[in-house]
Each structure stands twice: as structure tokens, then as C-alpha cells.
C-alpha positions as CSV (number, residue, x, y, z in Angstrom):
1,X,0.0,0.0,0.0
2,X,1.5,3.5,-0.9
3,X,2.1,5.8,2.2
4,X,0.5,8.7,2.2
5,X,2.2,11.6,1.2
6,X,3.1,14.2,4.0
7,X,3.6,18.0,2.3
8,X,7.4,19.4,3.3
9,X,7.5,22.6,5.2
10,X,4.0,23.1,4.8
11,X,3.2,25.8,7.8
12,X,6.8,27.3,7.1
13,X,6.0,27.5,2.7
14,X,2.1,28.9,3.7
15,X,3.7,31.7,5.8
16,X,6.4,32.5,3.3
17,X,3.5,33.2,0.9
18,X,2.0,35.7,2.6
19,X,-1.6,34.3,1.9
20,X,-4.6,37.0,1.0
21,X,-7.6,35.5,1.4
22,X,-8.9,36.8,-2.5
23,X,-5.4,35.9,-4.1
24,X,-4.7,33.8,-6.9
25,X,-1.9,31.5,-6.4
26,X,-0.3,28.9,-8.3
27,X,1.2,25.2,-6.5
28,X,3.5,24.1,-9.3
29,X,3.8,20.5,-8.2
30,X,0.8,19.5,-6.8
31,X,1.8,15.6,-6.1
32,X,-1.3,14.5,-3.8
33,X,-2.5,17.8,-3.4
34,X,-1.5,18.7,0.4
35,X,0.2,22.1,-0.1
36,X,-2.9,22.9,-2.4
37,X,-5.0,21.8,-0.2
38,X,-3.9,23.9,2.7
39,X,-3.7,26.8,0.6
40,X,-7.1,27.0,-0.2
41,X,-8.5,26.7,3.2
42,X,-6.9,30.0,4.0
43,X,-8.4,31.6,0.7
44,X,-12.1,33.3,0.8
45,X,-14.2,32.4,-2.1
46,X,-12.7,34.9,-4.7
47,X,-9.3,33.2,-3.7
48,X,-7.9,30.9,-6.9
49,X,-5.1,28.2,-7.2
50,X,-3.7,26.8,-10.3
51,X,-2.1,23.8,-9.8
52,X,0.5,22.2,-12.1
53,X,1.4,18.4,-12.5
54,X,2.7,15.8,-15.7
55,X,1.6,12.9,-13.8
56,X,-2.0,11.1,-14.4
57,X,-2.1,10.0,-10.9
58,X,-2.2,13.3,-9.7
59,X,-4.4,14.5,-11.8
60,X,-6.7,12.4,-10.1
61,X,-6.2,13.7,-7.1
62,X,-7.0,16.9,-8.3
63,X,-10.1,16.1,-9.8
64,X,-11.3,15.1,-6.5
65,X,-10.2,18.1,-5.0
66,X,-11.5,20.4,-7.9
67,X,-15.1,18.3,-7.9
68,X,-15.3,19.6,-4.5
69,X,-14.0,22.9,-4.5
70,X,-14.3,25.1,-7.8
71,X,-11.5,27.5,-6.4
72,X,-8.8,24.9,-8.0
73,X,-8.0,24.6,-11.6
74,X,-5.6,21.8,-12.8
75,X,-3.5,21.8,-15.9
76,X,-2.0,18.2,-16.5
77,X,1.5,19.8,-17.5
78,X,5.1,20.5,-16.4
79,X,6.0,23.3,-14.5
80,X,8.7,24.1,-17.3
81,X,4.9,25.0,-19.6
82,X,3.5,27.3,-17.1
83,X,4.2,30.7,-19.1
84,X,2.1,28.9,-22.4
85,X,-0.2,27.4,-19.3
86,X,-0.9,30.3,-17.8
87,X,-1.4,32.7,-21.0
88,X,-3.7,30.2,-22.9
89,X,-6.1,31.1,-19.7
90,X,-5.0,34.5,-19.9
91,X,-3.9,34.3,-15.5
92,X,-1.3,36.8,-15.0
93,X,-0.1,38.7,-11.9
94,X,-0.6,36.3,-9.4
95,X,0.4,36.5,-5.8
96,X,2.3,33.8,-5.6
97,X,4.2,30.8,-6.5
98,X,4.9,27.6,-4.5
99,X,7.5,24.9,-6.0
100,X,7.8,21.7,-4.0
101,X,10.5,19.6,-6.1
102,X,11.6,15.6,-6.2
103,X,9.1,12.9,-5.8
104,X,6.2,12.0,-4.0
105,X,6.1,9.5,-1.4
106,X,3.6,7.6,-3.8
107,X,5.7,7.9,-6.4
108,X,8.3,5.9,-4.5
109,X,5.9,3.3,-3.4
110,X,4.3,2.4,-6.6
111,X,6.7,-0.4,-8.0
112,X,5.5,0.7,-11.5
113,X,7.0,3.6,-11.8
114,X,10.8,2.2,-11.3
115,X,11.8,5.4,-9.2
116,X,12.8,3.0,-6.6
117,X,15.3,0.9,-5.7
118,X,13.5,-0.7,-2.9
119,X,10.5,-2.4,-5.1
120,X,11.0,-4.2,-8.5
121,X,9.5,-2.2,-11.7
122,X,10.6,-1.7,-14.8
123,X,13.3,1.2,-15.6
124,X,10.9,4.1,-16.3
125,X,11.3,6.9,-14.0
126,X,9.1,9.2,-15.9
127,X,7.1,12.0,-14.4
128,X,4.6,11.4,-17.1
129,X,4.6,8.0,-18.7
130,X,2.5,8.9,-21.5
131,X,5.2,11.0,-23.1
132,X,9.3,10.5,-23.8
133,X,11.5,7.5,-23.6
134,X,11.8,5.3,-19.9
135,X,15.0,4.8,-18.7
136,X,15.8,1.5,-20.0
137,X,15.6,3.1,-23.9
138,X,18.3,4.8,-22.8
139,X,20.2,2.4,-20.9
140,X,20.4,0.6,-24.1
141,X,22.4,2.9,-26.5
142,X,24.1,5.3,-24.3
143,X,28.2,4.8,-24.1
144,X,30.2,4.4,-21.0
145,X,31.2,8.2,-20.8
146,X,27.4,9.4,-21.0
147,X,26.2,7.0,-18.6
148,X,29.4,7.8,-16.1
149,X,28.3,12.0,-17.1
150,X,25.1,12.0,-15.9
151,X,25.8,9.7,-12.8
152,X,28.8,12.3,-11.6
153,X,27.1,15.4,-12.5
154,X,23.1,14.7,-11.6
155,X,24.4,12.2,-8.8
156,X,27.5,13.4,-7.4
157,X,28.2,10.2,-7.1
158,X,32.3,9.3,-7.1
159,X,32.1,5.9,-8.4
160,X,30.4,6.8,-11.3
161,X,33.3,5.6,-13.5
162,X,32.8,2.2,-12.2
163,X,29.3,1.8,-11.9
164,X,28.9,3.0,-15.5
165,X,31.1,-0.2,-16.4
166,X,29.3,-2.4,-14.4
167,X,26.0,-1.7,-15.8
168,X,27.8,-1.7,-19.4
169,X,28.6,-5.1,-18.7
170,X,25.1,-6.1,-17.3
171,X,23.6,-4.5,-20.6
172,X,25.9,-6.8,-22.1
173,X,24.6,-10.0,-19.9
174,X,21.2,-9.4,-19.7
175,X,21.1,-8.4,-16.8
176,X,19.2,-5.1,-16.8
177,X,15.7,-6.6,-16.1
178,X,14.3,-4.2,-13.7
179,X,15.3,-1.6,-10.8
180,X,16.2,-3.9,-8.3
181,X,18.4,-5.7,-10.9
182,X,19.6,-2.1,-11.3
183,X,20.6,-1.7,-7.7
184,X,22.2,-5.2,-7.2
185,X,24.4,-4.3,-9.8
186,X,25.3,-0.5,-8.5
187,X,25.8,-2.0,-5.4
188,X,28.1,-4.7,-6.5
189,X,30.4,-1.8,-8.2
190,X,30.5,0.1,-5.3
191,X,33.7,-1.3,-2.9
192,X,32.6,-2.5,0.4
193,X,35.3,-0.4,2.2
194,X,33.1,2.5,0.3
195,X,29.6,1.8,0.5
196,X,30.4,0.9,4.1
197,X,30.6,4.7,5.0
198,X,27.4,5.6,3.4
199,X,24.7,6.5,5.3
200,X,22.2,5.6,2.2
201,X,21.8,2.9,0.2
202,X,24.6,2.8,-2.6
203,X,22.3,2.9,-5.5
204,X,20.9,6.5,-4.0
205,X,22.7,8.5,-5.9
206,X,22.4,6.7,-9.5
207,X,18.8,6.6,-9.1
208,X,18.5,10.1,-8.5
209,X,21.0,10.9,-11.5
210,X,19.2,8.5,-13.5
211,X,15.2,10.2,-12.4
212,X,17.0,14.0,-13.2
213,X,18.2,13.0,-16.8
214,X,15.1,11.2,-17.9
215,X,13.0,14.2,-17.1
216,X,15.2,16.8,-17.6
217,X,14.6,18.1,-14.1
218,X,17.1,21.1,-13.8
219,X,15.9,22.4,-17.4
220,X,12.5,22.2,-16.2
221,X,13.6,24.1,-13.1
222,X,15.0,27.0,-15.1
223,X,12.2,27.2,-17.3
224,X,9.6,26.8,-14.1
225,X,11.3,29.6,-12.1
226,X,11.7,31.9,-15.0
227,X,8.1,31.7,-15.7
228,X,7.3,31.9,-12.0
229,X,9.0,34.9,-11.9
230,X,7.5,36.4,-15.2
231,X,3.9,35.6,-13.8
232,X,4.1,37.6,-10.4
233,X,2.3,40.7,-9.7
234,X,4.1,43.4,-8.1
235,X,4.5,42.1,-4.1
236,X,3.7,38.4,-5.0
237,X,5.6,36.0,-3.4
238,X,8.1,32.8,-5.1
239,X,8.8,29.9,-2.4
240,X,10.6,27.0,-3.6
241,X,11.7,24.0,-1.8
242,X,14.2,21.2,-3.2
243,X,15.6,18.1,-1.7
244,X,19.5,18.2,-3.1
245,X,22.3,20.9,-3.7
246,X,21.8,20.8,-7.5
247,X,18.3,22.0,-7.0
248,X,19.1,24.3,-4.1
249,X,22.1,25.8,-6.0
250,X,20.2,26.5,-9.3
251,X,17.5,28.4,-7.1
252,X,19.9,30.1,-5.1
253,X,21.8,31.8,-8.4
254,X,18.8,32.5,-9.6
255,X,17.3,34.7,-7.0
256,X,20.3,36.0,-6.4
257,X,20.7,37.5,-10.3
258,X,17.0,38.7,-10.2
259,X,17.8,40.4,-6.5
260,X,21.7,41.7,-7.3
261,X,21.5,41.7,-10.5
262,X,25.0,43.0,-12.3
263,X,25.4,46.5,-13.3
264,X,26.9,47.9,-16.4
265,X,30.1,48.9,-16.7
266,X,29.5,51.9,-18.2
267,X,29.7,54.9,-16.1
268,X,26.8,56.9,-17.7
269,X,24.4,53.8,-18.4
270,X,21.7,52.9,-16.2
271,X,21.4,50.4,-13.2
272,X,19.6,47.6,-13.7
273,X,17.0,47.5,-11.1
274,X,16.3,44.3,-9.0
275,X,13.5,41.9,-9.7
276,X,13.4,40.2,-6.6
277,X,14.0,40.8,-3.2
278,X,15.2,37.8,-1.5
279,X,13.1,37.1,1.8
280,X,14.8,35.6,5.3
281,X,17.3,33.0,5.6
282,X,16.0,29.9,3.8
283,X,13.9,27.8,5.9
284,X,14.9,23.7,7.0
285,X,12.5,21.6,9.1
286,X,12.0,22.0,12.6
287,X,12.8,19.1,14.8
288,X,9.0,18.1,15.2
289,X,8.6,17.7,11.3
290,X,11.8,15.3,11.1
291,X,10.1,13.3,13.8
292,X,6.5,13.3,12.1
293,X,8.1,13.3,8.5
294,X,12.0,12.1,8.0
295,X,11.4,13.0,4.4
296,X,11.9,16.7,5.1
297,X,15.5,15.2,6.9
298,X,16.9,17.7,3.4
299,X,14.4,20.0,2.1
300,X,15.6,23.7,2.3
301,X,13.0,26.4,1.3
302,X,13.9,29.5,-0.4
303,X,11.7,32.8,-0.7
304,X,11.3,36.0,-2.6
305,X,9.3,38.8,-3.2
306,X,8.2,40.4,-6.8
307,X,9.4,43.9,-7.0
308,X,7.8,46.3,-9.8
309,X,10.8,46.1,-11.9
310,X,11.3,43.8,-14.9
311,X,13.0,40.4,-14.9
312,X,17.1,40.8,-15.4
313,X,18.0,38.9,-18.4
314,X,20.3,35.5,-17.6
């Protein structure tokens, strides 16, 4: 039975929004629907949230939610398509934006999927398995060096060298039947002496490379934040909360050039004026959320505010 999924951060990402009970805001990853959710029951009934998700199941969710409260509207899309999303329903200047990144505890749980290591499915890892190529398409033509690529860069991981060789030679075998078949043989490339100081299963970081490449995660985060940005009013609020450095980092840079942006060099041009304002210290779970939800053990939450000013070019 999937677990149900417990929203990150939820009372910290609901005050960094500054909620007003007649905005129109938009959850960019809806998952299950529990940020949503509590948005809405601090909304009046002019209040609106758009909600954003690729995956069917989802969806699904949302129906339920919308069926019962007309104040949500779901588009079945990526984040990265929320400037088209949003214009095609002509919703602009909104009062804020919530990104909760990663994968859903249901996600994890559902074999069928192949996000996990821990059940047997087949190597997908798709967000939305009605559209591009699974995993395993790729596993099949792509060269020790791209394989080792993604694994260091998405994955951090140090033994991406050899565990791209190992799973070369499974290809080779046979061998690559499904995720745990995956994981046996990460885990067999990994020396003992090695995967004896990890505090996570070995395969952790390969899965998570692996999940990242298929989907294209950090090019959907640029194009998701970028339109995030573009469809704040004046005031409105951008909260974002990611699970891993190469999320976090990506964020970070990019509030910081909308907030400090870089002047010109030329004495008599004009300075470029910020279009954010960065908002606290970024926000970690508290010590009674790590007990209730160990999920939120590395979620960091960053926030900013809209100024009137127009977006600094990258």
C-alpha cells in the first residue's frame, strides 16, 4: 500500500506566501495535493489556485479536490509550460508561487514507476509516462562516458566511473531486467570499504542521477522559475523548496541575479533594477517535522518577493 504523502515545510512554505484571502496563487507541483490543499482553506471564495502536474495520478487527485472545490483549476503539464499554461487562460499577476520539487512518497511506493530501488518495476522513471523514452531506452544505446556523465554530474556520485562499467557489462549480460536488478548491480560496483561509509543505500545517488536525466529536471527548473517569476504581480511571493544541492544551488543563483543583478560597466548607463528581493534566511524543518516526516531530513526552502521592476536577463 503507498504511504500517504506528508507536504514538506507546509506551515513554514504557507507563511512565506503571505496568503490574502482573495489571491490567486499557483502550487507548481501538486503531487497529492496537500500544499494545495492547505492553501485553499486560507483563501475566501474569490481566492484561486492553479495547480500544475505531468503525472495522471495526480491528476486524479486533483479532480477530487476540484469536484469539490471550484476555487482549484488543474492543468496536466510540467512546471517548465506554465508561461504557455498560464497565458492560454490569460492568468497573470498572481500572488504567488509555490514549487515543492523531487518525488512523491507515492511515487516511490508504486513499483510501476521504477523510481525506486527498494521495489522491482521496470526502468521508467518518468514523471509522465504517456510522453518520452523510460530509462531503459536509454540504458540501451548510451556509451560508457554518458552513462558515467550524468551519474557524476546529476548524482555526485564518485564511483560513477565504475558503476557505469558495471551496468555496461550487465547490458551486455542481460542483466538489466528491472530496478532492483539495477541496484544489485550499482551495489556490487561500489567497494565494500566504500559503500560501508554511506549513510544511504549505494544505488541512492544513481537513481536520483538516473530520475534527473530522464526528465530533464534542472531544465525544467529553469524554465519553471523563469516563468514563475514572469507571472508575479508586483508584491507576489516565489517559495521554492528542493531536496538536493543541484536543486538548491540552481535556485539560489537565480534569485540572487534577479535580486543583485550585475550592473553595467558603463559609467553613464543605467542600473539595472532588481527583480526580486530575497526574503529571510532559507527555511529547514524543525525538529518536530523530522520526527512526524523524516522526508523533510533535506528540504531547504527558499523565498522571494516580486518587486515592480522587470526580470534581469540571464
Amino acid at each position: 500500500m503507498a504511504a500517504e504523502h506528508q507536504p514538506v515545510l507546509l506551515d513554514a512554505a504557507l507563511a512565506a506566501l503571505a496568503l490574502r484571502p482573495d489571491g490567486v496563487y499557483v502550487d507548481a507541483t501538486f503531487g497529492r495535493g496537500g500544499h494545495a490543499a492547505a492553501i485553499l482553506d486560507r483563501l475566501g471564495p474569490g481566492g484561486r489556485v492553479i495547480a500544475f502536474d505531468q503525472d495522471p495520478d495526480a491528476e486524479r487527485h486533483a479532480q477530487a479536490l476540484a469536484d469539490t472545490d471550484g476555487r482549484l483549476v488543474f492543468v496536466r503539464a510540467s512546471f517548465a509550460d506554465m508561461a504557455d499554461a498560464l497565458a492560454a487562460r490569460a492568468i497573470h499577476d498572481v500572488d504567488g508561487v509555490l514549487f515543492d520539487l523531487g518525488v512523491s512518497s507515492p511515487q516511490f511506493d508504486v513499483a510501476e514507476r521504477g523510481f525506486s530501488f527498494r521495489h522491482a518495476g521496470p526502468l521508467d522513471m518518468r514523471m509522465n509516462p504517456e510522453a518520452g523514452a523510460p530509462l531503459s531506452d536509454w540504458l540501451e544505446r548510451a556509451s560508457h562516458g554518458e552513462i558515467a556523465r550524468v551519474i557524476k554530474t546529476l548524482g555526485e556520485e564518485p564511483m560513477a566511473g565504475r558503476i557505469a562499467a558495471a551496468i555496461l557489462d550487465a547490458r551486455a549480460e542481460g542483466r538489466l531486467t528491472d530496478t532492483a536488478a539495477l541496484a544489485a548491480v550499482i551495489k556490487r560496483a561500489i567497494p565494500a570499504r566504500v559503500a560501508a561509509g554511506k549513510r544511504v543505500h549505494p544505488a541512492t545517488r544513481t537513481f536520483q542521477a538516473f530520475r534527473m536525466h530522464v526528465n530533464d529536471e534542472l531544465g525544467a527548473l529553469d524554465a519553471g522559475l523563469a516563468a514563475g517569476l514572469s507571472a508575479l504581480a508586483p508584491g507576489g511571493r516565489i517559495a521554492v523548496i528542493s531536496f538536493h544541492s543541484l536543486e538548491d544551488r540552481r535556485v539560489k543563483r537565480f534569485f540572487r541575479h534577479q535580486a543583485r543583478p550585475p550592473q553595467p560597466e558603463l559609467p553613464m548607463a543605467p542600473a539595472i533594477e532588481p527583480a526580486l528581493r530575497l526574503v529571510g534566511k532559507p527555511a529547514t524543518a524543525s525538529e518536530a517535522e523530522l520526527a512526524a516526516n523524516p522526508r523533510a531530513r533535506s528540504a531547504i526552502m527558499r523565498v522571494a518577493e516580486r518587486t515592480a521592476a522587470a526580470e534581469v536577463a540571464p
